[in-house]
C-alpha positions as CSV (number, residue, x, y, z in Angstrom):
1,X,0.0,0.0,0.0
2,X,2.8,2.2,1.1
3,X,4.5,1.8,-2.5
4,X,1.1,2.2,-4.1
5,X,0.9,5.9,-2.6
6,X,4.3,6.1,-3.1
7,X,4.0,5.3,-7.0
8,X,1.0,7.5,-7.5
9,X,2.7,10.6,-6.2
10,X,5.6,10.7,-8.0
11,X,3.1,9.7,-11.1
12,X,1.0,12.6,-10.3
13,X,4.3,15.2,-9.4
14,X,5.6,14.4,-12.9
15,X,2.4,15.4,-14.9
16,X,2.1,18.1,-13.0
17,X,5.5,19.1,-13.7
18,X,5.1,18.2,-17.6
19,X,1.9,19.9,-17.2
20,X,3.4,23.6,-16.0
21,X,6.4,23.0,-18.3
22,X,4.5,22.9,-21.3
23,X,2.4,25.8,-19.4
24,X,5.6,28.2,-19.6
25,X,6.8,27.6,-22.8
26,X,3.2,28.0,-24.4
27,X,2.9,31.3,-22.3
28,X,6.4,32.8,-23.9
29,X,7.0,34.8,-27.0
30,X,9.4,36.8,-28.4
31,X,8.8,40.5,-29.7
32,X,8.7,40.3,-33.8
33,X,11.2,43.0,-34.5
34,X,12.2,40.4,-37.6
35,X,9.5,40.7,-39.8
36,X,9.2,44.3,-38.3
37,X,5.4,43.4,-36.8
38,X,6.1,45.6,-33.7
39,X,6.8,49.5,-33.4
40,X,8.0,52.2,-30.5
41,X,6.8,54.9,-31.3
42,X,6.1,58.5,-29.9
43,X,4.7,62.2,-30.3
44,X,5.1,65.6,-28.8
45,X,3.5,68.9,-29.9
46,X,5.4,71.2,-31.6
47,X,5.0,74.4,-30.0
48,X,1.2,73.8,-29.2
49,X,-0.2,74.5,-32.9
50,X,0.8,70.5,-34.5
51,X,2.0,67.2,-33.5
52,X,5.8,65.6,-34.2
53,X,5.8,62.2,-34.6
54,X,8.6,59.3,-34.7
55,X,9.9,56.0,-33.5
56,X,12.5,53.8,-32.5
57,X,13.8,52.0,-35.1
58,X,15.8,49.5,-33.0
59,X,14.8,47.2,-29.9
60,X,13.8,43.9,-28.5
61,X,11.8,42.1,-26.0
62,X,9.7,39.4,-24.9
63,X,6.6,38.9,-23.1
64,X,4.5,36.0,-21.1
65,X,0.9,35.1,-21.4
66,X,-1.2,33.1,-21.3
67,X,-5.4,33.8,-21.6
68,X,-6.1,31.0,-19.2
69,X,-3.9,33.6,-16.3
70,X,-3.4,36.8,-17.8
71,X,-2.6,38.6,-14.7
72,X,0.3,36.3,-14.8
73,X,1.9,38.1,-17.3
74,X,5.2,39.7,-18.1
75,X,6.9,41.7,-20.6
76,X,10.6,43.6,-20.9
77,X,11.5,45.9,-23.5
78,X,14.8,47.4,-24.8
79,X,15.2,50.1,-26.5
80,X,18.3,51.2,-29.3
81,X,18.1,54.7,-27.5
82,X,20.4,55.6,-30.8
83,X,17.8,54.7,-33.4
84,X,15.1,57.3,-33.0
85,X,14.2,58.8,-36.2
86,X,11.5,61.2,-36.3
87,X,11.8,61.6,-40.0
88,X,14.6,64.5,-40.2
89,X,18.5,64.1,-40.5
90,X,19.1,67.3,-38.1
91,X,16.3,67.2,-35.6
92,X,17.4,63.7,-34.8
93,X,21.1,64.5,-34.3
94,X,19.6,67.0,-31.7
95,X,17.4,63.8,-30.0
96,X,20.6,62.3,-29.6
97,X,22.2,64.4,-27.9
98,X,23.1,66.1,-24.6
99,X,19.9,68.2,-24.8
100,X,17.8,64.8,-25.0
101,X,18.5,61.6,-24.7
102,X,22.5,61.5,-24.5
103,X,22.7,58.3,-26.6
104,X,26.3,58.1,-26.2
105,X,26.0,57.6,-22.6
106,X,23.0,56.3,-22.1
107,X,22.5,53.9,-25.3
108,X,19.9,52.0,-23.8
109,X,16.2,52.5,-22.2
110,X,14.1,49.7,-20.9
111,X,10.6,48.2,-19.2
112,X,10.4,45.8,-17.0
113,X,7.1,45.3,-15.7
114,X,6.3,44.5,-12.0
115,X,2.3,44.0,-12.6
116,X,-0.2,43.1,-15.2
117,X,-4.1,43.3,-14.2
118,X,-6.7,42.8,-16.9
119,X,-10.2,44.4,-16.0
120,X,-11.7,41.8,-18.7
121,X,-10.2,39.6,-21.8
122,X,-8.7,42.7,-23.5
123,X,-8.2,45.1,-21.3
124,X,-5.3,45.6,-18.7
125,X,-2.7,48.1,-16.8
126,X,0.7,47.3,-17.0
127,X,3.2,48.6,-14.2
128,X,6.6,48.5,-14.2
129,X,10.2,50.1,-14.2
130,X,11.2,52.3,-16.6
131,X,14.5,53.2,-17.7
132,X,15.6,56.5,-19.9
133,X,19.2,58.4,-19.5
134,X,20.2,57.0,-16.5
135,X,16.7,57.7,-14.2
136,X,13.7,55.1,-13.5
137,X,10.4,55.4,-12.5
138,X,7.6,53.1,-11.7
139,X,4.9,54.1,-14.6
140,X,1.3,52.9,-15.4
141,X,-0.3,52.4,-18.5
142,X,-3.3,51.0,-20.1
143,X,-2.9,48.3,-22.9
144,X,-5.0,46.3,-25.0
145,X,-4.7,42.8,-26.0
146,X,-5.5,43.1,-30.2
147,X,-5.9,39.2,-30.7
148,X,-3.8,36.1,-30.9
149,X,-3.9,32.9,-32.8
150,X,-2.3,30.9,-35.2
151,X,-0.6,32.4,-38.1
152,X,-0.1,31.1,-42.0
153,X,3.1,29.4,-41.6
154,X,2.5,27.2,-38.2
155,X,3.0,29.3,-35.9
156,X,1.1,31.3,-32.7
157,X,1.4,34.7,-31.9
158,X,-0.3,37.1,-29.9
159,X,-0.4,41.3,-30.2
160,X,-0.6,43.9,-27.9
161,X,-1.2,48.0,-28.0
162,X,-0.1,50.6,-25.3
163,X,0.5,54.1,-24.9
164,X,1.5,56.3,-21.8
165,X,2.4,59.7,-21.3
166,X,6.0,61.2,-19.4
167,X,7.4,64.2,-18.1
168,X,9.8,64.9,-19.6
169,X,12.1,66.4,-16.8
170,X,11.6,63.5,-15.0
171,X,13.8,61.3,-16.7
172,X,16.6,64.6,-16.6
173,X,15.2,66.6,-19.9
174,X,15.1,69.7,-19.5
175,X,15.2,71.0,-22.9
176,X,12.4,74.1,-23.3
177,X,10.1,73.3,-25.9
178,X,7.4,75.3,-24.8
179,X,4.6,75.2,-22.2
180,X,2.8,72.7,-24.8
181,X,5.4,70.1,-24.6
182,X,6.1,69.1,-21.8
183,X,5.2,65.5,-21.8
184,X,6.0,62.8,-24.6
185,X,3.1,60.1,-25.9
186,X,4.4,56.9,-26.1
187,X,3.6,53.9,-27.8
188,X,4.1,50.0,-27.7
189,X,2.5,47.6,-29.9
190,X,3.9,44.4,-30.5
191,X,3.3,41.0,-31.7
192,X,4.7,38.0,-30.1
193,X,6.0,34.7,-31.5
194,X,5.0,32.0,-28.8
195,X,8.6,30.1,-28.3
């Protein structure tokens, strides 16, 4: 009797193991910065009267998820601080220096998330840390799962959409653009490639 019980948990601890392994690998995918399905992007009014718009051209990441436990999720970002291009030679040799974002000394940003809670299937806020020359904060932001499912060539994949707003003298800009721009829209939207 003894080896009976004995038998049937070590049975039952090594489906359950098999069980969360295959749990964690369906739950990660990487960011598909490849086939360029995912973007950084950002805007900030140009003295009050229009919008400036551009992107990072450069960066990586991967997330967690799984539908079954979304608040379960995770995601980190990384961010070629050097490859923002807002569409103009000179402006972004400006961007990239001193004034901004000091690419030469701080080449990278980042987000690491601390919290994901979904209010319903599509719908969550992300926390987490991040990082831009040299300074992190804690930030908050509302994102929206767009859909996942499998894709033409065998494949799964899953896409998300984000934007937040920050200060920038927070993260050590102090550049005077005007009383209009003082804050930077950001945006994430990626699509993942379950692993």
């Amino acid at each position: 009797m003894k080896n009976t019980v004995l038998a049937s948990g070590l049975l039952l601890s090594t489906l359950l193991s098999g069980v969360a392994a295959h749990s964690v690998q369906a739950a990660d995918y990487k960011v598909d910065v490849e086939g360029a399905h995912a973007f950084v992007e950002f805007k900030i009014k140009h003295l009050g009267y229009s919008w400036l718009l551009g992107r990072f051209n450069h960066f990586d990441g991967d997330f967690s998820y799984d539908a079954k436990s979304p608040n379960q999720a995770k995601i980190n970002i990384e961010i070629d601080t050097n490859s923002i291009d807002s569409n103009h030679a000179e402006r972004d040799k400006h961007l990239r220096g001193n004034d901004f974002l000091d690419v030469k000394k701080f080449p990278k940003a980042t987000f690491v998330s601390k919290s994901i809670k979904f209010s319903d299937a599509e719908n969550a806020v992300v926390t987490g840390d991040f990082t831009l020359k040299g300074v992190t904060k804690t930030i908050s932001f509302d994102v929206v799962k767009v859909g996942e499912g499998q894709d033409p060539w065998g494949g799964y994949r899953a896409g998300f959409s984000g934007t937040t707003s920050l200060k920038l003298t927070d993260y050590n800009i102090s550049y005077n653009l005007g009383p209009a721009s003082t804050h930077v829209e950001m945006g994430l939207h990626i699509e993942g490639i379950r692993q």
